[in-house]
Each structure stands twice: as structure tokens, then as C-alpha cells.
C-alpha positions as CSV (number, residue, x, y, z in Angstrom):
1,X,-15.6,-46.4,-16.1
2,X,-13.1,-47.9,-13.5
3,X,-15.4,-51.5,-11.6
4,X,-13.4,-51.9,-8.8
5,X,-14.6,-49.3,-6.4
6,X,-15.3,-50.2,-3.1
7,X,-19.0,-48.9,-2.0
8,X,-22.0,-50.0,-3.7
9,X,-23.6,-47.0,-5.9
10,X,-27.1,-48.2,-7.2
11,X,-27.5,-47.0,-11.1
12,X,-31.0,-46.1,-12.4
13,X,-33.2,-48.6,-14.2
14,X,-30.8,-49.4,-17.2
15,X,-28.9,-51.4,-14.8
16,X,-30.9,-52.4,-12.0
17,X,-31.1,-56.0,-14.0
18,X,-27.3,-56.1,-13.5
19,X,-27.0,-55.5,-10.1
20,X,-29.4,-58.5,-9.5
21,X,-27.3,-61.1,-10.8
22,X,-24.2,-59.6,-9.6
23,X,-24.8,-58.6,-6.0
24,X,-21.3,-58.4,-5.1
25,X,-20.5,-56.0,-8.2
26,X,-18.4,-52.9,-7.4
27,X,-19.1,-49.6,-7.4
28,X,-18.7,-47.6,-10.3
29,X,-18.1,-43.8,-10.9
30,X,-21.3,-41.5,-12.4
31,X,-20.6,-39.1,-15.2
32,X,-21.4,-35.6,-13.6
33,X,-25.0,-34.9,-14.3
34,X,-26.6,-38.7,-13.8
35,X,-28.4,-39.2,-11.1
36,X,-27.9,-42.3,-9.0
37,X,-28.3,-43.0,-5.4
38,X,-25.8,-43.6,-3.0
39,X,-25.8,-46.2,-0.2
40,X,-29.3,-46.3,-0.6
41,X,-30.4,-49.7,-1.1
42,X,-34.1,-50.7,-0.9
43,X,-35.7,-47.0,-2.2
44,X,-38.3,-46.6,-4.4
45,X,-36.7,-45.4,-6.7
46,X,-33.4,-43.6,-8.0
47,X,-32.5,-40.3,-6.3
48,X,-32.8,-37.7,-9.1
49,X,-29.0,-35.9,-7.9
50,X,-25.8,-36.5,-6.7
51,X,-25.2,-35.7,-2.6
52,X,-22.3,-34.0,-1.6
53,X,-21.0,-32.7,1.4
54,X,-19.5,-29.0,2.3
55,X,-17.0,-28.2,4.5
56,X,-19.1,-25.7,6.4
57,X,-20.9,-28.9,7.8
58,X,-17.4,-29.6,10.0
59,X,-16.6,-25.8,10.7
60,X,-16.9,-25.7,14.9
61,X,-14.0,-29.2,14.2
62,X,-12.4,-27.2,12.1
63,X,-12.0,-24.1,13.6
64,X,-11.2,-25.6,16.9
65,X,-8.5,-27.7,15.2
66,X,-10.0,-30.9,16.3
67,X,-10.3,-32.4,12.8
68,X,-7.4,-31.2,9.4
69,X,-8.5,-29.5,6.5
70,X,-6.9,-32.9,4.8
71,X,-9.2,-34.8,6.6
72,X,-12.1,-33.9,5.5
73,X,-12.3,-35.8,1.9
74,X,-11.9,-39.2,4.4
75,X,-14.7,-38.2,6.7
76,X,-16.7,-37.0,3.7
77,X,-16.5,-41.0,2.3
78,X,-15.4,-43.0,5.1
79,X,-18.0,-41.9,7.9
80,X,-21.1,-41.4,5.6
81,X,-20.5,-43.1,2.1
82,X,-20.7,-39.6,0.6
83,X,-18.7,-38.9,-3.0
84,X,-18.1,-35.3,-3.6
85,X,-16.9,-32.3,-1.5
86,X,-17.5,-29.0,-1.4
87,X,-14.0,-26.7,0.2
88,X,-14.1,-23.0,2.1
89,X,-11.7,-21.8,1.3
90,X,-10.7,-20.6,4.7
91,X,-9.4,-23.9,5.6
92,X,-7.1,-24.6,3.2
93,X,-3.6,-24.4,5.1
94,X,-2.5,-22.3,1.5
95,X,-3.2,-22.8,-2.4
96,X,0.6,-23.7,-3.3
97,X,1.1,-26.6,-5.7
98,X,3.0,-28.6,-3.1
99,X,-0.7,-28.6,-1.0
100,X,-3.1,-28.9,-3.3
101,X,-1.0,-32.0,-4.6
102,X,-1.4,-33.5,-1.5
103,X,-5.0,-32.8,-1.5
104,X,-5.6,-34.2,-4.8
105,X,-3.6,-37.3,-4.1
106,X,-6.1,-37.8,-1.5
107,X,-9.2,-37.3,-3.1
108,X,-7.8,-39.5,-6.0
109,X,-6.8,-42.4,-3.9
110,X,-10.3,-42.2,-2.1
111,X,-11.9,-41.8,-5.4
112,X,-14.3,-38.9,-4.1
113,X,-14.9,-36.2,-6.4
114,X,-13.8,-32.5,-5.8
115,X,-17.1,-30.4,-7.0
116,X,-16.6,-26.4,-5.8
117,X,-14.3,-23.9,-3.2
118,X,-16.6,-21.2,-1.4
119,X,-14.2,-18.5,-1.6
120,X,-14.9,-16.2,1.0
121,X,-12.5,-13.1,2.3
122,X,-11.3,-12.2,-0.7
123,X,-13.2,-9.1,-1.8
124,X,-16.7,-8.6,-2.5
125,X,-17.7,-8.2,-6.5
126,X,-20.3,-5.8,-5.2
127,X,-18.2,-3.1,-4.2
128,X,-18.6,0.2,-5.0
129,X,-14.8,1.1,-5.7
130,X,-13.6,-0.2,-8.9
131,X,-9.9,-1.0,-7.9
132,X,-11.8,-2.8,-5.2
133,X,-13.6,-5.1,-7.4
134,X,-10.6,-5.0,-9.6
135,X,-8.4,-6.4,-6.8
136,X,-11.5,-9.1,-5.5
137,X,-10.7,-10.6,-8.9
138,X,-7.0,-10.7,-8.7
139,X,-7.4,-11.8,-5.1
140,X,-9.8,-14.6,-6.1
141,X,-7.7,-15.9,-9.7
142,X,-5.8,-18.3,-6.9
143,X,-9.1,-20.2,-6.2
144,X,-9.9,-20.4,-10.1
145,X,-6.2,-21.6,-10.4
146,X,-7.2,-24.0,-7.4
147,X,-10.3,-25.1,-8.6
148,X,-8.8,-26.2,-12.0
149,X,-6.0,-28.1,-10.6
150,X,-8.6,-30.3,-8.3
151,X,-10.7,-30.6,-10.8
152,X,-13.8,-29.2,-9.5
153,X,-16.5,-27.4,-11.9
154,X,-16.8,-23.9,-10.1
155,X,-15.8,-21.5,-7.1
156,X,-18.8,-20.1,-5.4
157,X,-18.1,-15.7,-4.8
158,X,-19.7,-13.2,-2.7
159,X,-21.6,-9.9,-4.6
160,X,-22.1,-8.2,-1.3
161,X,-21.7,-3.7,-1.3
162,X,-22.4,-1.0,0.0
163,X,-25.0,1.4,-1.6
164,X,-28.9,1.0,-3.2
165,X,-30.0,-2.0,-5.0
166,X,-29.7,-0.6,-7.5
167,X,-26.1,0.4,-7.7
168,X,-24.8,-2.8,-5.8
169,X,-26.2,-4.7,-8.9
170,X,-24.2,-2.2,-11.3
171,X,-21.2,-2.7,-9.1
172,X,-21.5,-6.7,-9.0
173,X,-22.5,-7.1,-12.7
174,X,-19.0,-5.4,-13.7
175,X,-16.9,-7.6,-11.0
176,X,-18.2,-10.6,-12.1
177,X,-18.1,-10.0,-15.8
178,X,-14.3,-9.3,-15.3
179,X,-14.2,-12.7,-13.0
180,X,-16.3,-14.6,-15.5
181,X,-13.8,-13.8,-17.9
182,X,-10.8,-15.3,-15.7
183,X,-12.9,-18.6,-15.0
184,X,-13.9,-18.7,-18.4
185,X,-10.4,-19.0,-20.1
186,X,-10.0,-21.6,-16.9
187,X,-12.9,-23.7,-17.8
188,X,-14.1,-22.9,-14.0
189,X,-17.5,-21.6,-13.4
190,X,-18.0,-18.3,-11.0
191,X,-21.1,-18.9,-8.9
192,X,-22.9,-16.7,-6.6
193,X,-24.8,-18.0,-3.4
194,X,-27.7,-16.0,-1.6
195,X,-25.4,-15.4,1.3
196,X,-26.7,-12.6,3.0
197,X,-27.9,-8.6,2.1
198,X,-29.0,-8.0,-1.7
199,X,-27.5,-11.5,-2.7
200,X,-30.4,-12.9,-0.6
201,X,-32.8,-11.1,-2.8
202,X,-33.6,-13.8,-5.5
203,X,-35.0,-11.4,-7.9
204,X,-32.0,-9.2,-7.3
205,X,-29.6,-12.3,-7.6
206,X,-31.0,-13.6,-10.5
207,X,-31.1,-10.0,-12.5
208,X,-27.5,-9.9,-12.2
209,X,-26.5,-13.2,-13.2
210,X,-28.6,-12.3,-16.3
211,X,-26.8,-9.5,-16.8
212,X,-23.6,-10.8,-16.7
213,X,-25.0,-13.4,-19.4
214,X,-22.3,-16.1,-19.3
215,X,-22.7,-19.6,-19.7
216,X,-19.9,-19.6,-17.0
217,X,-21.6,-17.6,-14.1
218,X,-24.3,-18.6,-11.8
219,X,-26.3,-19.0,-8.7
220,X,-25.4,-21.5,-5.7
221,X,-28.9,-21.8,-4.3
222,X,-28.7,-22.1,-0.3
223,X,-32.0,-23.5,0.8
224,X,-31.8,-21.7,3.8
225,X,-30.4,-18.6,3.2
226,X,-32.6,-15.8,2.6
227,X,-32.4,-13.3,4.7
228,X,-31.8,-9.7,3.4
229,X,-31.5,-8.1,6.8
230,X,-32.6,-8.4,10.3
231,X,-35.9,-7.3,9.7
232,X,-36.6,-8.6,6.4
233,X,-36.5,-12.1,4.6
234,X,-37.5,-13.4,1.2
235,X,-39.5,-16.0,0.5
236,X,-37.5,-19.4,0.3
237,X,-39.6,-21.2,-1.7
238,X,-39.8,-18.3,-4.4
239,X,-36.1,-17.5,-3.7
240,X,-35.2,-20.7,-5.2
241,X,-37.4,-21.4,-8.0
242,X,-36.1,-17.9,-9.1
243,X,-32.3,-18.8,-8.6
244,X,-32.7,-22.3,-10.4
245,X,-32.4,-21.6,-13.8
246,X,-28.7,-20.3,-13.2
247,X,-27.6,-23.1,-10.8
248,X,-24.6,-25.1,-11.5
249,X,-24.8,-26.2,-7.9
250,X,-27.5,-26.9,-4.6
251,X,-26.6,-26.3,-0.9
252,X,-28.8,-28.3,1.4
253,X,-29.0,-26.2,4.7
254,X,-30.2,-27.6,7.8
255,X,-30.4,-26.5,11.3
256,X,-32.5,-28.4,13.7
257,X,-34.8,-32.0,12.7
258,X,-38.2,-32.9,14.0
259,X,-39.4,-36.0,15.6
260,X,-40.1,-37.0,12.2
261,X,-36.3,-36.2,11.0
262,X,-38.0,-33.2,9.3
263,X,-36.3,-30.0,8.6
264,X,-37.8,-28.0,11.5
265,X,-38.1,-24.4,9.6
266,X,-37.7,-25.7,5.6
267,X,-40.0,-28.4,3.6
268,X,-37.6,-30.2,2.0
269,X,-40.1,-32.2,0.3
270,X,-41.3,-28.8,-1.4
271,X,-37.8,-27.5,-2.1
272,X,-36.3,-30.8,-3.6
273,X,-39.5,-30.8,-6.0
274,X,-38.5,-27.4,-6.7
275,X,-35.1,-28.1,-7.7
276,X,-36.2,-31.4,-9.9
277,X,-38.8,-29.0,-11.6
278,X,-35.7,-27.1,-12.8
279,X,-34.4,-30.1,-14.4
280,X,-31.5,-29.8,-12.0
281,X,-29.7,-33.6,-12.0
282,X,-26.3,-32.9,-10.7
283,X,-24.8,-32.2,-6.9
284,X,-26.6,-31.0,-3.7
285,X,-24.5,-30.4,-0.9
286,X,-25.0,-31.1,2.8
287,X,-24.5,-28.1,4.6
288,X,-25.1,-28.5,8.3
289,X,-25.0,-25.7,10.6
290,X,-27.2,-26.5,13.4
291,X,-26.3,-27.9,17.3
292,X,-26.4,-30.9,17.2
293,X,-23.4,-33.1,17.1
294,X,-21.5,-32.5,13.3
295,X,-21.9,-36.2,12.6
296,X,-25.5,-36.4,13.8
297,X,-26.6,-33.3,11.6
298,X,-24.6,-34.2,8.2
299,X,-26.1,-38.1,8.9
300,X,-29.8,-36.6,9.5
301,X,-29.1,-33.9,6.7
302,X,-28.4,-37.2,4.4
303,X,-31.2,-39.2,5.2
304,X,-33.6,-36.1,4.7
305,X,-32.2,-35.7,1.3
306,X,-32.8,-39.4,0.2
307,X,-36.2,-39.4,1.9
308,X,-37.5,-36.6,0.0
309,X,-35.3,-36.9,-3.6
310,X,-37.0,-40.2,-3.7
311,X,-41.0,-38.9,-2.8
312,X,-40.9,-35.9,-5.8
């Protein structure tokens, strides 16, 4: 591993003996999977994940085309010492070599680590029509392509469909078998997120990703996003512990913060136990989607994280 990074990265206990006698030593990259703590001096002890930061958590700048698409790797290091980013797809400017180039020249030169695309508006795996689901996949083999070429480990996709439980899981286990197959001969996990309707039902989530039965699909736990419909929600805390054995990724969602800099409707203290119960060791994204300021809510989002990943 490369010793001339920039920002300090505290390493668990193997080198904490290190760092003593070199206080001026570099930062080093982790191997995906080891847990480390970033910026974090002075903690108990070593947070058991990686944070990252989505895109979502800049979507009003984004949208309002105050801040570039390109930008956001910068921000992601530059304003909050943060190492990994998680893309939506929707803000790429396109997914032509020429772009993503430039894109991964950043990220390179930044040294930040490229960890997932949410692909969304591309088709729905759920869908009753096959030629549907047939042409979500062909729609969605640019963001596997993508994905690859940035070097991140998955895409998150949407099982969303029209019909009964029952037959929305037969429809979604048959799309993303056939997309599984694409990101398998890629190397590029396909991961689903409780993102609204059915996909919000952990037990119904989690049957299908066991019925597609590849090493290379899984779930994207949201923290926050469990409701099925307007009148009816599942269980977060069960939502998550259900979707944990299939998750090859964590997104932190947060709304509004306490006196206390508490997650006003989530325990985060709860969750994150949770998640490290799993044996899950690897990225958990910021997600941000509240009122306050962006910068205010991905900085209080942070804190939170290190707060409670170093309690459990």
C-alpha cells in the first residue's frame, strides 16, 4: 500500500504502536473489508466500517445545478475527509468512455474510492411484462459496463411492479437472475435497496434475493426506508436485521438530528449494532435527505456514524 496519502486514517490495534512514534506518518489506503476510522482521532476505539458518502446527500445542489456531477468526488474528500462515493446515476452528464475517464482520473488523482451507481430510471426488474424486464436489463448493462470501468463493487437496482406479492416476487426473481448473469460475467454485483412498495418489505426483499441465489445479488439496506405504502410501514429494526445477511452495502439515512445530534425518528445506536451483528465490516454510506443545509446534514450524518460505530 501507497504511504504518501495526504489525510490521516487511524488503522486498528496492529498499528496503533506505529502511529505513536510516527505522528506525522501518511495516510494509507484499507483493503475493502477492514475497518478503520477516518479523521477520527481520540475514539475509543476503531470504527468497525468504512463511511462513505452518496450522491443523494447533494441532490437539491445538484438538481439546481449549483454544484457538477464531477464535483462531487472533491466535496466527498475535500470538505469532510470522507474516502468512497456512492453515484445516481441520474447525474452523470452520460456513460461514454470519454466521461467516465474523466471521472476516474479524478477519483484517482484524489485517491477516493468509487464503491456503487444507484441506477434508477432504467426499468423496474419487477415488472410484469417480460420484454419489460428483458429491456430493464439491456437498459441497465451501461451501468454494469460503468461500474466496472470505475472500479466500484456493485450497482444498486429497483424490483418495483405492478401486481400481488406474490407475482411481483416471480417477476423480480426472473429480472434479476437475467441481470445477475450480466454483472456476474462483469465481476459487478446487482443489489437491491428497500426503496419503496414490496422492495420495502424485508421479508419480501430478502425471499427474492434467496431466490435468485447468487453470490452476486443482494440487498442495499436503507436505514430509513421502509415504507410499503402510505398507510403501512415495516419495522426498521426487523427490516434490517432481515436484509443483512445479503448486504454488500449500508445506506445511512438521516432526516432531521436532535439536541443531542441524535437521529430524530431512527436509533442509530440500535441499527449500527445491528449491522455489526451481521458481521458486516465494509462501506456505509451517508445519505442525507433532510432540510437542513447539505453540508450541515452529511457533517451531522458523519459524526452520528462515528459516535455510535464506536459505542456497539
Amino acid at each position: 500500500m501507497k504511504s504518501n496519502r495526504r489525510d490521516f486514517i487511524r488503522y486498528s490495534a496492529l498499528t496503533m504502536a506505529g502511529l505513536a512514534a510516527a505522528g506525522n506518518m501518511k495516510a494509507m489506503r484499507v483493503p475493502a473489508g477492514e475497518a478503520f476510522s477516518q479523521e477520527n482521532a481520540g475514539t475509543a476505539k476503531e470504527l468497525f466500517f468504512k463511511i462513505s458518502l452518496a450522491e443523494w446527500s447533494f441532490n437539491r445542489s445538484l438538481f439546481a445545478r449549483k454544484m457538477n456531477h464531477l464535483d462531487f468526488p472533491k466535496r466527498a474528500k475535500n470538505d469532510f475527509g470522507i474516502h468512497g462515493v456512492e453515484y445516481v446515476s441520474t447525474f452523470f452528464k452520460s456513460s461514454d468512455p470519454s466521461y467516465l475517464s474523466e471521472l476516474l482520473k479524478i477519483t484517482r488523482d484524489l485517491d477516493v474510492i468509487n464503491v456503487l451507481i444507484m441506477v434508477d430510471g432504467e426499468g423496474n426488474f419487477g415488472d410484469s411484462n417480460p420484454e419489460e424486464r428483458k429491456k430493464a436489463v439491456e437498459k441497465h448493462k451501461r451501468w454494469v459496463d460503468a461500474a466496472k470501468y470505475l472500479g466500484c463493487h456493485s450497482i444498486r437496482v429497483n424490483a418495483r411492479g405492478k401486481g400481488t406479492a406474490e407475482e411481483v416476487a416471480k417477476a423480480a426473481i426472473d429480472g434479476l437472475s437475467m441481470m445477475t448473469e450480466y454483472g456476474k460475467s462483469q465481476g459487478i454485483n446487482i443489489i437491491v435497496e428497500n426503496h419503496g412498495e414490496y422492495s420495502s418489505n424485508a421479508q419480501w426483499l430478502s425471499g427474492v434475493i434467496r431466490a435468485v441465489n447468487s453470490p452476486f445479488c443482494g440487498t442495499l439496506p436503507d436505514l430509513g426506508n421502509f415504507r410499503i405504502s402510505a398507510t403501512e410501514e415495516y419495522d426498521r429494526y426487523k427490516g434490517v436485521a432481515e436484509l443483512m445477511p445479503y448486504a454488500k452495502g449500508v445506506s445511512a439515512k438521516t432526516n432531521g438530528f436532535d439536541a443531542q445530534g441524535n437521529e430524530v425518528k431512527i436509533d442509530y445506536f440500535k441499527m449500527l449494532k445491528i449491522v455489526k451483528d451481521a458481521g458486516y465490516h465494509n462501506w456505509i454510506g451517508i445519505e442525507f435527505e433532510g432540510t437542513l443545509p447539505e453540508d450541515e446534514g452529511i457533517l451531522a450524518t458523519k459524526k452520528l456514524l462515528e459516535r455510535a460505530g464506536t459505542a456497539v
